[in-house]
C-alpha positions in Angstrom: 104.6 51.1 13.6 103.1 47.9 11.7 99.8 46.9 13.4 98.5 43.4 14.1 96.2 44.5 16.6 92.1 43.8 16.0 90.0 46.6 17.8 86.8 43.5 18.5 86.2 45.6 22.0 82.7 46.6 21.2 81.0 49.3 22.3 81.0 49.6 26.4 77.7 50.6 27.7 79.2 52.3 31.1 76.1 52.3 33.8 75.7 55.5 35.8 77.1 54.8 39.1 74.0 55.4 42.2 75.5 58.2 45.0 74.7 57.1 48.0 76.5 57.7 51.2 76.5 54.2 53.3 79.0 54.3 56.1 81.5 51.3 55.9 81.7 49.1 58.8 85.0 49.2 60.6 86.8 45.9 60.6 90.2 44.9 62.9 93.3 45.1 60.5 94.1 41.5 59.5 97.7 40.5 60.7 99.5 37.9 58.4 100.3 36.8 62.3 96.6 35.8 62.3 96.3 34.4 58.9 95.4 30.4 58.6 97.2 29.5 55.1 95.2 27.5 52.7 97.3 24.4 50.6 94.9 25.2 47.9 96.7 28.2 47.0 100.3 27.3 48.1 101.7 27.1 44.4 104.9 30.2 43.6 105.9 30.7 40.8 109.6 31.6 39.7 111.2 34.1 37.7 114.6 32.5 37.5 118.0 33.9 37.0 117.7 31.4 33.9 114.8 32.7 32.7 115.8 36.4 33.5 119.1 36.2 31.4 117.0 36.6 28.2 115.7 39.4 28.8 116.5 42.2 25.8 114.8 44.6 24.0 113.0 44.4 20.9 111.3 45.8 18.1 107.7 44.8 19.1 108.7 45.9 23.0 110.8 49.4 22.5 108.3 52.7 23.3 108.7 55.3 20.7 111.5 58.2 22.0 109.3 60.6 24.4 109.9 64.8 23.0 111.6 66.2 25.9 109.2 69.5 24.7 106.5 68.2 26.9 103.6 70.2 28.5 103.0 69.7 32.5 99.6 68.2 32.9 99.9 70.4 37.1 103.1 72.5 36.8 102.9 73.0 40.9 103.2 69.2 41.5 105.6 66.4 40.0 103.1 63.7 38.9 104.2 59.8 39.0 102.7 56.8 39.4 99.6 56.8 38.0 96.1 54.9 38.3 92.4 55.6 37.2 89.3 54.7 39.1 88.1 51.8 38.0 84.7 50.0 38.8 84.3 46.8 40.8 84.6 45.0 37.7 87.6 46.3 36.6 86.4 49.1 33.5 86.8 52.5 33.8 84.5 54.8 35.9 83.0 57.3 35.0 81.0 59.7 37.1 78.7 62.3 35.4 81.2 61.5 31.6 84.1 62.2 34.0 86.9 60.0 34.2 89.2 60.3 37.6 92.7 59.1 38.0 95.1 59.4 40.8 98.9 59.7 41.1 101.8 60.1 43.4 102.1 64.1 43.4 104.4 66.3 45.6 105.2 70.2 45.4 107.9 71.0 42.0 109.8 73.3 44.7 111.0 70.3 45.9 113.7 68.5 44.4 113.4 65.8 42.4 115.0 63.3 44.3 113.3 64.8 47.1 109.7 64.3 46.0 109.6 60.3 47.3 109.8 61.2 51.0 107.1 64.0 50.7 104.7 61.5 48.3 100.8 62.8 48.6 98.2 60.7 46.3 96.7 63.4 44.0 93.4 63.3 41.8 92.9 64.4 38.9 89.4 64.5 36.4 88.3 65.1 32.9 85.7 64.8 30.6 88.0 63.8 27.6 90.0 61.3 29.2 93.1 63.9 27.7 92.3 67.2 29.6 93.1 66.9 33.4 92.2 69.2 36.0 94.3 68.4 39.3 91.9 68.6 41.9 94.8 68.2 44.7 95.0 65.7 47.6 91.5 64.6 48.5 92.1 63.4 51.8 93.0 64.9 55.2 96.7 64.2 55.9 96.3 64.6 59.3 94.0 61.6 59.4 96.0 59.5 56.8 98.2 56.7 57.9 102.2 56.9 57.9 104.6 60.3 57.0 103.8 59.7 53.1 101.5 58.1 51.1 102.7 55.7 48.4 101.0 53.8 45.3 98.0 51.9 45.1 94.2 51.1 43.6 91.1 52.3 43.9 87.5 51.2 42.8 84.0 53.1 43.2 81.5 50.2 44.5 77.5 49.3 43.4 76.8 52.2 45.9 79.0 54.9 44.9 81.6 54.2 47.5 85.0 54.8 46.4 87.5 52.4 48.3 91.0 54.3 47.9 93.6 51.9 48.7 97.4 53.0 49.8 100.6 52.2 51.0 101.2 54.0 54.0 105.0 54.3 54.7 107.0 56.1 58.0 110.0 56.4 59.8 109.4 52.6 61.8 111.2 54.2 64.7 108.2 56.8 64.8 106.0 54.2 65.8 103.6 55.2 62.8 103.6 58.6 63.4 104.4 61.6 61.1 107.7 62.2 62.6 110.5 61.6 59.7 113.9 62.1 59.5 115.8 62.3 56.1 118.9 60.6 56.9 118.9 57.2 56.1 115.4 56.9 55.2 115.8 53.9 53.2 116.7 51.6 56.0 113.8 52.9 57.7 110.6 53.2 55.2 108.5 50.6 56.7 105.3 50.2 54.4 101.8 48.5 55.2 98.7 48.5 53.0 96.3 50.6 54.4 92.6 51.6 53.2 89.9 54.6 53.8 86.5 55.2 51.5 84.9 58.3 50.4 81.6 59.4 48.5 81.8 60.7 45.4 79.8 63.1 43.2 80.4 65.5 40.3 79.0 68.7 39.0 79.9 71.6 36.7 82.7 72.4 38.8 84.1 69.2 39.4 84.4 66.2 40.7 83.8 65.7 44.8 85.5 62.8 47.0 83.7 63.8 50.5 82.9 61.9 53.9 85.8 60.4 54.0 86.6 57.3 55.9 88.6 56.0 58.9 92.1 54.9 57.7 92.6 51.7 58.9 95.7 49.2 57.8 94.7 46.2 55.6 97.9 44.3 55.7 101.8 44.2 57.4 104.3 42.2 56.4 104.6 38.6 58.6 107.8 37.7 58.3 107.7 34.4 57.0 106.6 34.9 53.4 106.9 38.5 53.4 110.0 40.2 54.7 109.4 42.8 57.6 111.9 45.8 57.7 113.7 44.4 60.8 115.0 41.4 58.8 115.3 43.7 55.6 117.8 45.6 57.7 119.7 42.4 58.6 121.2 42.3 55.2 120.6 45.3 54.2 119.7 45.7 50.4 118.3 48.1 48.0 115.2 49.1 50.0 112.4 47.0 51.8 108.7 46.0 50.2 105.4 45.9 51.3 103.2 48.6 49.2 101.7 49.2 46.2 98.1 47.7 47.2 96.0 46.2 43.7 91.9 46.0 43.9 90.9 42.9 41.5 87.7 41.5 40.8 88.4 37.9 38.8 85.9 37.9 35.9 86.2 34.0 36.0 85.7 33.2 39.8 84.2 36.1 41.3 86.4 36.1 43.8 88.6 39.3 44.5 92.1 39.6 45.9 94.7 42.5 46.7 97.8 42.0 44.6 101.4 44.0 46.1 104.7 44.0 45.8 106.9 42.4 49.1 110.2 40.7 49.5 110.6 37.2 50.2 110.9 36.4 54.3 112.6 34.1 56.5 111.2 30.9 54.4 113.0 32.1 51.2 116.1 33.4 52.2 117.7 31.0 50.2 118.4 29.9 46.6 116.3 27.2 45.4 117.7 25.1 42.5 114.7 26.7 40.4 115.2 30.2 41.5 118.4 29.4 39.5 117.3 27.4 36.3 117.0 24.1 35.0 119.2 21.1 35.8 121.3 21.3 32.6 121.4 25.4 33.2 122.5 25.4 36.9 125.4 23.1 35.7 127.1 25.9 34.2 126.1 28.7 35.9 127.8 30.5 39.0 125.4 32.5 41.3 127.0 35.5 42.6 127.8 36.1 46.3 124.8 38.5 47.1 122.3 37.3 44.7 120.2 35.6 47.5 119.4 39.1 49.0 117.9 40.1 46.2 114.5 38.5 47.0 111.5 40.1 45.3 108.3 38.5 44.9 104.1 39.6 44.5 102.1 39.0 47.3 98.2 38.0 47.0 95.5 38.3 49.6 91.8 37.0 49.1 89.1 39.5 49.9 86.7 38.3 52.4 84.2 41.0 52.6 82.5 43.3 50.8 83.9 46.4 52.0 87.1 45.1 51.3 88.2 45.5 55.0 89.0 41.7 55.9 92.0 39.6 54.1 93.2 36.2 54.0 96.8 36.5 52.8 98.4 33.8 50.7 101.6 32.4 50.1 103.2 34.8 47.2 101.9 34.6 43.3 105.6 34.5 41.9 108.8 35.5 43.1 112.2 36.3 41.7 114.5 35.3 44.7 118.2 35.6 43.0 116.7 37.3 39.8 115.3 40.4 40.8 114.4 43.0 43.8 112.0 44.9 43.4 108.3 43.7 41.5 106.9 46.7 42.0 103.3 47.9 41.4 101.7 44.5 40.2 98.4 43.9 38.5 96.5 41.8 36.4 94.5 41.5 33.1 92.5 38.4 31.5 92.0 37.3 28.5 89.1 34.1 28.6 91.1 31.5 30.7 94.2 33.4 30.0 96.0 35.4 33.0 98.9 38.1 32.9 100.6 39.3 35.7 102.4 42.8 35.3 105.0 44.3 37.3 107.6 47.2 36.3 111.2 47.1 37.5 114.7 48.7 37.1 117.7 48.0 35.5 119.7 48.4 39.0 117.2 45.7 41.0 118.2 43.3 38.9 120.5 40.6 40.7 124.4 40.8 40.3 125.3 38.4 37.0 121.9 40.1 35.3 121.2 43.2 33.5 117.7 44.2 31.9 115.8 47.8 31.4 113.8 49.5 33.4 110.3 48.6 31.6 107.1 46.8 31.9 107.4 42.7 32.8 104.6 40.2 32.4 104.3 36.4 32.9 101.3 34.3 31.5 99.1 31.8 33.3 96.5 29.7 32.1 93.5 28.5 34.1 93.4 30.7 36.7 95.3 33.7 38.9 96.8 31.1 41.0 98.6 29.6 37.8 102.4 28.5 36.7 103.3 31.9 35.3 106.0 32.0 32.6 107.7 35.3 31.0 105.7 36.4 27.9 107.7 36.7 24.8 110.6 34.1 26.3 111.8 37.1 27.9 109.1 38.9 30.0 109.4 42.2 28.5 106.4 44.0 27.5 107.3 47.8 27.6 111.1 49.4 27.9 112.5 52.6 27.2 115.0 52.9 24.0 118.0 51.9 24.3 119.3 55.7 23.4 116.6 57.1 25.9 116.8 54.2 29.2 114.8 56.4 31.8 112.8 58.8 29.8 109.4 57.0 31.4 108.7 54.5 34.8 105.5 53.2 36.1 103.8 51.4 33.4 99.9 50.3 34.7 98.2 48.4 32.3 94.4 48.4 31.9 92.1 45.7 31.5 92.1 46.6 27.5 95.5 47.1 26.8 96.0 50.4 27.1 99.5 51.5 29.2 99.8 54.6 31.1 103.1 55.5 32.6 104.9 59.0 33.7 107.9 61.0 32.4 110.5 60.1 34.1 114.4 61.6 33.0 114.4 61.5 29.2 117.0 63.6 27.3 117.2 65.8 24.8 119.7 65.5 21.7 122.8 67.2 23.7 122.5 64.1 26.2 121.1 66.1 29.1 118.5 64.9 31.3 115.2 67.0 31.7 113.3 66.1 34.9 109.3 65.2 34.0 106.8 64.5 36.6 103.7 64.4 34.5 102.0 61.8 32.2 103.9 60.1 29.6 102.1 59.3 26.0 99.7 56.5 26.9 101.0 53.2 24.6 98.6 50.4 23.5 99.8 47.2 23.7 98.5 44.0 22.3 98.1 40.1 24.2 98.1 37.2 22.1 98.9 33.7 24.1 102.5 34.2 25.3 103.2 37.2 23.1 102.9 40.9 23.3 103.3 43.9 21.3 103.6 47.5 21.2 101.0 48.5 18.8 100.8 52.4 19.2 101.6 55.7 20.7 98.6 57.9 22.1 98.1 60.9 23.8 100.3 62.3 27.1 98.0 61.1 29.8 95.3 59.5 27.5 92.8 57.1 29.2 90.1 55.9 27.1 87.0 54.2 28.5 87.6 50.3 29.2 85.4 47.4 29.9 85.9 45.0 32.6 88.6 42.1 33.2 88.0 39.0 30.9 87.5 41.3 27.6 89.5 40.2 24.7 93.2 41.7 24.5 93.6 41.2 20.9 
């Protein structure tokens, strides 16, 4: 693939991380009941239907076709979404020249399709950043919050205290219990963002996540810019949103926030003209009965503490009421002044009247997080399967440098015929330039070389 990229990262001098073992202070669960709004931070941006429309692949945004002849990186588990352990900064940690990431994992003698409703967070180490040794589930299930444990974040502090941040997800009729029944699941799969801490330390046999902390829950849904499950089930759509919790420190304000994908609540249950287009667009164009439900949007919470433990929650960053479902797993990198917020989705959360891929979307700001996002490259694609090959990877995470890990998802082979992964997908590097973007190459299955902090340059 033709290159335009400029490797001006610089050697990263990576400090050692000190081990201690300070015990967090426990903090009350901030409600978005509780929550005292602030103007400041009132602006939303829109994906529109408009905008939406143009989405299509491309050259510079197509992933190279994934060899169905892949290795398993833990042939017990099916791996998915995927996420390293970053510092407070945003670069990559390393403990003792390990790297650490963590995935959604559950056991291969389960089904594929059954592997969402039994979802453990795994972790996983290596010295290589290509080599991983799954270390299994490093926290006590029994003490964890909801039946499974969805996607998130996590970031080792100044002190060596590793804040591991979750969605915790159960049966809402169990009142947040472990009891779970299979039927209808979907209707029922309420989700809140939920927190615990551990110490970590590494030695020739591994890396350690120990004294673990009390799970407490960070964040529920309050109804009015954030859909609960009670008013998903009024309408009844693909599946409710409140999960996939995202640490990050702003290299430009200090501040830090927790980024998630929700749904858009009581205050949104409508079209507005812009969720539609512009004046001369919405003219011509015929929303279709439905489109309304499908209500998507990222959420954003300031961080008032520094055991990340109390929230202010915020009105939502963007949302794609009538464009789009599901924004799911959203995060952030910088560039100077420049902000990109990243989200994946499917080809079936689209709205009815729209069609795009299951890939990689990113909008561009300037000025600040809080800024009037617009799609990069006109259509805000970054990373999509082929066209031949739509669902051979899912979960794109982008790091602070670029690079883009994902999972195997269903690619197929060259009769057609789909061949379940569950393990990491060839890491991609992908350039930012202004409003564009571009695929620049293919690396290793799983690859995660060391990264500096947000506010590097992209290009």
């Amino acid at each position: 693939m033709k290159t335009k990229f400029h490797e001006k990262i610089g050697k990263l001098v990576l400090g050692t991380v000190i081990l201690t073992s300070t015990l967090m202070t426990s903090a009350t669960a901030v409600s978005a009941q509780q929550t005292t709004w602030d103007v400041r931070d009132d602006h939303t941006s829109v994906w529109s239907r408009q905008q939406a429309e143009q989405v299509e692949l491309t050259e510079e945004t197509t992933a190279p076709v994934i060899d169905t002849n892949f290795e398993l990186a833990a042939p017990d588990v099916w791996i998915w979404d995927t996420w390293p352990l970053q510092n407070r900064d945003g670069s990559l940690a390393k403990i003792k020249g390990y790297r650490i990431a963590f995935a959604l994992v559950a056991p291969r003698s389960l089904g594929w399709g059954e592997r969402h409703t039994e979802a453990r967070i795994g972790m996983f180490y290596s010295k290589n950043g290509k080599d991983w040794t799954y270390a299994g589930v490093p926290y006590d299930y029994d003490k964890a919050l909801g039946h499974m444990q969805w996607a998130g974040s996590a970031m080792v502090d100044e002190d060596g205290k590793v804040h591991f941040f979750y969605t915790s997800t159960t049966d809402m009729n169990a009142d947040g219990g472990k009891e779970w029944n299979q039927d209808g699941w979907v209707k029922r799969a309420e989700q809140r963002l939920a927190k615990t801490t551990f110490d970590i330390s590494a030695d020739k046999d591994g890396v350690h996540l120990t004294n673990e902390g009390k799970h407490q829950i960070l964040l529920e849904a309050d109804g009015k810019h954030y859909e609960t499950i009670q008013q998903f089930q009024e309408h009844g759509n693909i599946i409710t949103g409140f999960r996939d919790p995202f640490f990050f420190h702003d290299p430009n304000t200090g501040k830090e926030y927790i980024i998630w994908e929700g749904q858009a609540g009581s205050n949104r249950n409508y079209l507005k003209p812009e969720n539609i287009g512009d004046e001369e667009y919405r003219k011509t164009h015929t929303v279709p009965d439905g489109a309304e439900n499908f209500n998507g949007n990222i959420g954003i919470a300031e961080v008032l503490d520094e055991d990340v433990s109390e929230l202010k929650m915020l009105p939502p960053l963007l949302e794609s009421v009538g464009a789009n479902h599901q924004l799911e797993r959203p995060h952030v990198v910088v560039d100077g002044d420049t902000y990109y917020l990243l989200t994946i989705s499917h080809k079936f959360t689209f709205a009815p009247g729209l069609d795009g891929p299951d890939g990689l979307y990113g909008f561009v700001g300037k000025g600040g997080l809080r800024s009037d996002y617009k799609p990069v490259n006109g259509t805000g694609l970054v990373v999509a399967n082929p066209e031949e090959n739509p669902f051979q990877a899912y979960s794109w995470w982008v790091a602070p440098d670029g690079q883009v890990i994902s999972f195997i998802n269903e690619p197929r082979d060259e009769n057609g015929n789909v061949k379940f992964g569950g393990t990491f997908a060839p890491t991609l590097k992908v350039s930012f330039d202004g409003d564009k973007t571009e695929i620049m190459k293919e690396m290793e299955a799983g690859e995660i070389k060391p990264f500096g902090p947000y506010g590097r340059s992209l290009r």
